[in-house]
N, C-alpha and C positions, 0 to 999 in steps of 0.2 A: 519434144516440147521443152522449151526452154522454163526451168521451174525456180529459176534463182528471181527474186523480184525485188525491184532499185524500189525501196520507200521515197516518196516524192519530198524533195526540201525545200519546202516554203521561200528560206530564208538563201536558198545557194546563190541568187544572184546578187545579193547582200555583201558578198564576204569581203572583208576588205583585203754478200758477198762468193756468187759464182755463177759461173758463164753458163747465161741460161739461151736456150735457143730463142730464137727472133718469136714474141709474141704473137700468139695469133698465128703461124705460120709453123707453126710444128707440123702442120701435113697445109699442101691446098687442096680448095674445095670448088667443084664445077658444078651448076645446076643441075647439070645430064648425069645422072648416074650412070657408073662405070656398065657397060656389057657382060650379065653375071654370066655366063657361058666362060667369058674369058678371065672374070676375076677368080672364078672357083679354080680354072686348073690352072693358074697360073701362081696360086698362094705360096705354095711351096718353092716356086721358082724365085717369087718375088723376094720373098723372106730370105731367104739363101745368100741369092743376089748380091742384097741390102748388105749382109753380113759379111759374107768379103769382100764390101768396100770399107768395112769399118775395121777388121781385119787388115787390112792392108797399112790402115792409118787412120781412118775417121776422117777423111777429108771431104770437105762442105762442097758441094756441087749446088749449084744454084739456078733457080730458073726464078720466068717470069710468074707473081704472081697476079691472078684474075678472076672475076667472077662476074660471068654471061647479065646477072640478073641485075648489074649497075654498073651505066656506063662511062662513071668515072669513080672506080673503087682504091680504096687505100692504097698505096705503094711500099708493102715495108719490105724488109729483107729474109727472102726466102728461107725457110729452115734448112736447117744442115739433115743430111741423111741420118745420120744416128737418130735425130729428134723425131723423122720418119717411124722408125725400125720401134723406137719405144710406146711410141703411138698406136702402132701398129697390134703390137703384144699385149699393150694393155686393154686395151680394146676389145682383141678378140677372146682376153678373157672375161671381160666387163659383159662382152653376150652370150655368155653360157650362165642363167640363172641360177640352177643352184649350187654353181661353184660362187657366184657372187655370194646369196642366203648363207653359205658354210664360213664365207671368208675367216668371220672374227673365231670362229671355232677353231679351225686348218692354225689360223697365226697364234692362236693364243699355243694350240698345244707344239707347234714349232720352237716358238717361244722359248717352251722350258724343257726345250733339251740342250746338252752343251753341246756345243760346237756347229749345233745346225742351226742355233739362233741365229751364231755368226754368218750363216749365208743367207740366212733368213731375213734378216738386217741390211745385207750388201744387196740382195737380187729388189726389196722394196726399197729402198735407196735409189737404184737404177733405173727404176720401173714406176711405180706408182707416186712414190716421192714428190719423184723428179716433173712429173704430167701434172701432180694434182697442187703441192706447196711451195711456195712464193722460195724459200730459204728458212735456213735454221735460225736464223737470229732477224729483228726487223730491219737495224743496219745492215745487214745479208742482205734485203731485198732493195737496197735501193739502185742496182744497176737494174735490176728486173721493171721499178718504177721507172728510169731512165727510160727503157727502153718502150714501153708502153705510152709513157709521152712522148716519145719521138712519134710514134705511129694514133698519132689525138687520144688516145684511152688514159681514161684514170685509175684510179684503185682504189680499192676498200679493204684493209686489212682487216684480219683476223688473227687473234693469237689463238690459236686452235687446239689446246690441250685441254681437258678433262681432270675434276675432280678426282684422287683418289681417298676412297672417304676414309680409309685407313689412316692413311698416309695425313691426312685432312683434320682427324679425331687424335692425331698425337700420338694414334695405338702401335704404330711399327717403327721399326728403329731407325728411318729414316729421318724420324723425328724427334727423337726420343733426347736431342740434347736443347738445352734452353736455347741453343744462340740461333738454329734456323725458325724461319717463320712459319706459317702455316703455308699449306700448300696455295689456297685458296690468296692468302693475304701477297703469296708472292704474282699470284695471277693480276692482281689488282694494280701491282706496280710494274706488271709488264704492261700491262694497258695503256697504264699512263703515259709510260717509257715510247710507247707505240704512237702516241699523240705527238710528244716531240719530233721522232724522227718524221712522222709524217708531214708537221708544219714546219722543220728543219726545211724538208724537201722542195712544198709548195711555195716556200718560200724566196725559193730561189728564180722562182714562176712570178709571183704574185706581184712583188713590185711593189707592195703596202699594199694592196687593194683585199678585200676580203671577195669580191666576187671569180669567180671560175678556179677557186682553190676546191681539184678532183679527186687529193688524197683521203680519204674517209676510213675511219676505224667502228668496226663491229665490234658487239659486246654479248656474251652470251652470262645470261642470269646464273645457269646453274651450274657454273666454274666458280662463282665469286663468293660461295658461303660452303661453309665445313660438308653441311649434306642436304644435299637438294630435296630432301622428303621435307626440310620445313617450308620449302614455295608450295611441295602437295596440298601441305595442313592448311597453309593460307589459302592455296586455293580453294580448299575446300569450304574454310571456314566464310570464304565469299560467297560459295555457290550457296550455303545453307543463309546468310544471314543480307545478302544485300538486298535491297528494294529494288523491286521489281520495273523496270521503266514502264511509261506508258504504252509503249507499241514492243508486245513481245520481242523477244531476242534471244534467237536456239543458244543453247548450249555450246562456249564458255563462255557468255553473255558479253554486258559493257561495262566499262569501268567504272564507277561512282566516285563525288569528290570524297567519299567517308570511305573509302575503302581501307584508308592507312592510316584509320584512326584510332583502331585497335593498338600498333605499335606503339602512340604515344600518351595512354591513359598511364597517370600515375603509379596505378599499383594492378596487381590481377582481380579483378573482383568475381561472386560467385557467378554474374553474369558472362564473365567472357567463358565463351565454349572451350572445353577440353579438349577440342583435335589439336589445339596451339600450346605448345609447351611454354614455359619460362624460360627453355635453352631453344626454343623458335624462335622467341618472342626479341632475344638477345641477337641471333644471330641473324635476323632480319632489319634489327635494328642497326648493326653491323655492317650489314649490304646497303641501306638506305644510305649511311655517311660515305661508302664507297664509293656508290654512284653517283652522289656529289660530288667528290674528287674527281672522279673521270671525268664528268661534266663541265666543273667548273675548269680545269687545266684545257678541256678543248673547247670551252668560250674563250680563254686567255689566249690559245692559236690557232683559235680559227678552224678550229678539226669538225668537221659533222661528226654525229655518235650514232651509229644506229642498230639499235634494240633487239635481236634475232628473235625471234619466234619459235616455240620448240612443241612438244606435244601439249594435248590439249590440257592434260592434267597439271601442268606447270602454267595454263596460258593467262586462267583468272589472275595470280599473283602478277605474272609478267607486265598485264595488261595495265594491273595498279602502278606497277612503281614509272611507267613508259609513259604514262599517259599525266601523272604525275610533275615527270622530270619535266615535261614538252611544258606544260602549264607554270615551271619557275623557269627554267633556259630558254624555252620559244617565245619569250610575255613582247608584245606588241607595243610600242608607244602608248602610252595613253594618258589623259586628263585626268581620267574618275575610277578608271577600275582596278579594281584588287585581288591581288591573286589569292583563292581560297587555300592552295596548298600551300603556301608559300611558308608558314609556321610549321610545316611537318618537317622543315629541311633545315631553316636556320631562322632566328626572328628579323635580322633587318639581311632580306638579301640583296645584291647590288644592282641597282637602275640598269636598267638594260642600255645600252648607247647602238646610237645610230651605224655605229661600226660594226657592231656585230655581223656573224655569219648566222643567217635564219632562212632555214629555223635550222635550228642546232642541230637537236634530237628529234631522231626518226624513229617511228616503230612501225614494227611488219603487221600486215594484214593476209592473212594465207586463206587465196579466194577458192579452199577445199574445205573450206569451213562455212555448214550452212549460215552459220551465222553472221559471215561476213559483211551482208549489203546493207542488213540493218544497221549492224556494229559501226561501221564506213559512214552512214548517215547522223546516226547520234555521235560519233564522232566530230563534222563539221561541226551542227549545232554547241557540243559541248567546248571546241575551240572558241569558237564566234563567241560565247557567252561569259568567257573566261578571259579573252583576247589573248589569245595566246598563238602561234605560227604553229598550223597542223603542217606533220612529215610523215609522210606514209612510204613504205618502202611495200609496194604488192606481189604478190608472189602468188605461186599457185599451191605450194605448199608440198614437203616431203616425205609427211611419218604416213602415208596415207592406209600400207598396208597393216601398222602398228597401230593406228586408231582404230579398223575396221575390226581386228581379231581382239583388242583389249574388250571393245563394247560388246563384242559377241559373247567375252566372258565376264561382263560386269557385273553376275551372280555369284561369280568364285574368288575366293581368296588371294589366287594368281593375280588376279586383276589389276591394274594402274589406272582404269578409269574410276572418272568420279561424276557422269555424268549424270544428270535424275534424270534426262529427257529420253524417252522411248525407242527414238531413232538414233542411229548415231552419228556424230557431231560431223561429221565428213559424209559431201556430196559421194553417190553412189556409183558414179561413173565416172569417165574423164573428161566426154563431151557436154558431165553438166559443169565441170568446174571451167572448161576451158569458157563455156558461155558464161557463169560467173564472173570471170576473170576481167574480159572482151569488154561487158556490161560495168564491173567494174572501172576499167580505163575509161571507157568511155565517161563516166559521171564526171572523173579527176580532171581529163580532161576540159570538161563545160566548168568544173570549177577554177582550174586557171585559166580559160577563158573569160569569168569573171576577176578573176585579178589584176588581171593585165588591160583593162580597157583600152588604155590608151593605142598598145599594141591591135588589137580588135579593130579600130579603126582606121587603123593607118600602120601597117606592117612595116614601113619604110622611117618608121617616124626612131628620132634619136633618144638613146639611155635615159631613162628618169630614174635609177636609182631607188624605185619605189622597194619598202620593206617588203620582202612577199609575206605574203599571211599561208600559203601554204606549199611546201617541196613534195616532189612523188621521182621514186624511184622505182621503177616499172623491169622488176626481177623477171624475165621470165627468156626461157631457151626458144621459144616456138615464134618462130618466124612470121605464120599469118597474126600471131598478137600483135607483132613489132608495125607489120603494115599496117592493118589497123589502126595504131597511136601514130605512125608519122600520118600516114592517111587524114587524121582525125586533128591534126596539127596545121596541112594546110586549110582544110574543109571549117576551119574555125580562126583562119586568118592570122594562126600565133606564127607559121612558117611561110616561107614564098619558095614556090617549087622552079626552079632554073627550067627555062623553055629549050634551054640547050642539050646540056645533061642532065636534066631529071634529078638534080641534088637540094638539098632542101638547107635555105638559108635560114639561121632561127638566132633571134634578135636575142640579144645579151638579157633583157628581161626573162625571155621565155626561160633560154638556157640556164637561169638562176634558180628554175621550177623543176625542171623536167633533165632527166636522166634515165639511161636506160643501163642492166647488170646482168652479167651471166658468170658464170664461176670458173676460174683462172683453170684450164686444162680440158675446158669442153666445149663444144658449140663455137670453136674458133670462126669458121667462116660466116658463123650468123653476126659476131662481133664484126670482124672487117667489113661487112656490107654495111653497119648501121655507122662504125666509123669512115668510110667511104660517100655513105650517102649523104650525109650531113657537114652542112660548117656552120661553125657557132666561135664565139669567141673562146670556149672551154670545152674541153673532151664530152663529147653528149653520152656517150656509152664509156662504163667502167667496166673494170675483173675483180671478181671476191676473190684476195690473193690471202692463201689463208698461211701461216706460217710457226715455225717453232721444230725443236729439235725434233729429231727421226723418231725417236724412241716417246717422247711427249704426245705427238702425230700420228701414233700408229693405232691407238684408240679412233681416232678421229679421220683417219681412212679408212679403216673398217669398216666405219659405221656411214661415211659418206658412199660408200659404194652401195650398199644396203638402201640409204636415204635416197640414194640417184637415182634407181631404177625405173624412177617418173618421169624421169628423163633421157636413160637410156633406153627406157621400153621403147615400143612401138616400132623395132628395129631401127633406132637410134644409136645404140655402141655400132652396130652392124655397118651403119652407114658409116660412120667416122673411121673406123677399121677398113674399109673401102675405098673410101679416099684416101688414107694414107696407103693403100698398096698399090693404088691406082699413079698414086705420085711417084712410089719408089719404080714404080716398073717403067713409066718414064724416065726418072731421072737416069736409071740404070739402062735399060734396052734403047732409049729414043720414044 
């Protein structure tokens, strides 16, 4: 029984540098899965094989790539073998569970021994590195961008390192002399750094025009201040003190325009609650001028920002400052109305222009979260009333093993939950989130089908350049979701499906709405199908290209492996492991 329930919106019809293998083609993928009688005894042969042909020299044998289930799919340049062989290895350790669960344990105590770091360091360089991160530096990735626009895809970066709160509090001696900056402050200016090269890039694309620029930079909250326990306190201190909306909303609730109003009262008074320090209170306020700068540098080029999502005890705070930014960066034309946050940020901020890229600022919506269809609802409303361009980035969401066990222990001290509500804050299964999900798209859908009237009526009809009042970036690995929204794109008249090929043509309006993401090193062939299936004037599907030094990144593979397994479950590494043996033993045997 499907138990996630879409509240009804009155008002929705209202709304106004190194050589990386060929994108996407690290292994190819065929609908028929491989004959496992033949895959299992031939593992060892395959792998072998593979090896001394890279042994010999690493030389790139190439074949046709294809996929059964579209019949005019991308054309890019087949992976070289090596890119096989690494696919292949990390894979089949990505399906052994609880060598994934130990990962960060196994690296950290490798780590700190000498001399087997060093191989430590060389074999996840090779390996996981090389499958999962863009390059070390964001200028590194732009052959990688190259290459991903040659084959329609865009990208989303990420500077992908973690706080170290040591390191962060000035307490070790990494830091210990006046002239480096804080760890966090230096994160802040790689961000920015990040927006350059990416509107460097599109630029060279774009031509002056602000629409179909598919470079986009991700921001994660709790990199950006000295120690992420002060988004807890704020979270917390929202759970205990905000008003209640009129139509309940589970647990981390919605965001209110007063939520960040605590930051800017004069002085502490005996009223404000003591879970928020004086050194929170500072270093949020800290984060608040940060996220200006990011924002403000990617209105000036044109960068989408979009707001990651992370557990649920960090998500109240997140949701304030996201929902926030969208309401002074997304702000819509208008005659009469006034942005309520707009004084949290700076007293006179600048007119929005008709040039802008909108909406700016995205934030995620992770439909593992019961909360999410209300959330998603008050959401529209709280845009519409605010005029501001909603951007939702939907996802189905990653901590889900670490929300389910925190809330099991939200009695004990161990705990990182903060939730008051009884059940916990994540659907209980995956066929309720996937219907979550599905249910969710589908709403997003009917609301930019409200946007775009014009398109509605006349799919054939030329650009009007209308401001969108709202963007959806449609995060998700699972293939029947993907059918589904293209499904749900001609069945609403925004796409016209070719009676030839079956490819779906989608008007520059739409394309300025709708995107679809999956994360740079996985679900290649789900990507090539939705970049094959579609023409639009801009890349309709991106890669989360996540990047930064090896040593930066090794928290953050760790932990993405861990985070994946909602997406490698379900014999997902298995399949992809499959495919690439299935490839190599082609390209090698015939």
């Amino acid at each position: 029984m499907l138990r996630c329930h879409i509240p009804l919106i009155p008002s929705l019809r209202s709304l106004p540098g190194r050589t990386h293998a060929p994108i996407g083609r690290r292994y190819l993928s065929s609908p028929t899965p491989p004959r496992k009688a033949k895959v299992l005894s031939r593992r060892t042969l395959v792998t072998s094989g593979a090896l001394t042909a890279l042994a010999i020299g690493g030389a790139t044998i190439y074949a046709d790539a294809s996929d059964a289930t579209d019949s005019k799919p991308a054309e890019p340049n087949p992976a070289p073998l090596s890119a096989l062989v690494r696919s292949y290895v990390v894979y089949s350790m990505c399906s052994i569970p609880a060598l994934v669960d130990w990962a960060p344990s196994i690296l950290s105590t490798l780590m700190a021994v000498p001399g087997v770091s060093v191989l430590t360091e060389a074999f996840i360089r090779a390996t996981f590195f090389e499958q999962f991160v863009g390059a070390d530096t964001a200028q590194g990735t732009v052959p990688l961008l190259e290459q991903l626009r040659a084959e329609n895809k865009g990208a989303l970066f990420a500077y992908s390192v973690e706080v170290n709160e040591k390191e962060a509090a000035g307490s070790s001696s990494a830091t210990s002399t006046s002239t480096l900056q804080p760890a966090h402050k230096r994160f802040v200016q790689e961000m920015i750094h990040s927006i350059d090269v990416a509107a460097d890039f599109e630029d060279r694309y774009a031509h002056g025009r602000v629409e179909g620029r598919r470079t986009w930079v991700a921001v994660k909250l709790t990199a950006l201040l000295p120690h992420a326990q002060s988004l807890i306190n704020l979270s917390l201190h929202l759970t205990r003190t905000r008003p209640a909306p009129a139509s309940p909303v589970a647990f981390p609730g919605t965001p209110q325009s007063s939520d960040l109003a605590i930051l800017h009262q004069p002085s502490p008074t005996r009223d404000t609650p003591s879970i928020l320090t004086s050194d929170d209170i500072a270093a949020l306020k800290d984060l608040n001028d940060d996220l200006v700068k990011i924002c403000t540098r990617a209105q000036e080029r044109g960068v989408k920002i979009i707001i990651d999502a992370e557990h649920s005890w960090y998500q109240p705070a997140i949701d304030a400052f996201g929902h926030a930014l969208m309401e002074r960066f997304n702000k819509l034309p208008s005659k009469h109305t006034t942005p309520r946050l707009l004084a949290w940020f700076s007293p006179s901020p600048p007119a929005p222009g008709s040039g802008n890229v909108q909406p700016l600022v995205y934030v995620t919506y992770q439909a593992y979260l019961r909360r999410t269809p209300a959330h998603l609802a008050l959401s529209f409303a709280a845009a519409k009333a605010g005029n501001y361009a909603l951007g939702v980035k939907l996802v189905r969401g990653a901590y889900h093993p670490h929300e389910t066990s925190a809330h099991a222990l939200a009695a004990t001290s161990s705990s990182l939950s903060i939730s008051p509500d009884p059940h916990p804050p994540v659907w209980p299964t995956k066929p309720e989130t996937d219907a979550c999900y599905n249910a969710c798209a589908a709403l997003l859908l009917s609301a930019i089908e409200s946007d775009v009237p014009a398109i509605k009526s006349n799919p054939s009809t030329t650009t009007t350049h209308d401001t969108p009042s709202l963007g959806v970036l449609f995060g998700t690995h699972n293939r029947d979701s993907c059918d589904l929204i293209l499904d749900g794109l001609v069945q609403r008249r925004l796409a016209v499906r070719s009676s030839t090929d079956g490819t779906l043509r989608i008007p520059e309006e739409v394309a300025e709405r709708v995107a679809f993401g999956q994360l740079y090193g996985m679900s290649d062939s789900l990507t090539n199908y939705i970049a094959g299936k579609t023409r639009s004037s801009s890349p309709c599907v991106i890669k989360y290209v996540p990047y930064g030094a090896l040593v930066e990144v090794m928290p953050y593979l760790s932990r993405r492996a861990i985070e994946n397994k909602s997406v490698l479950g379900n014999g997902g590494a298995a399949r992809e492991r499959k495919e690439a043996g299935a490839e190599m033993w082609r390209r090698v045997f015939g």
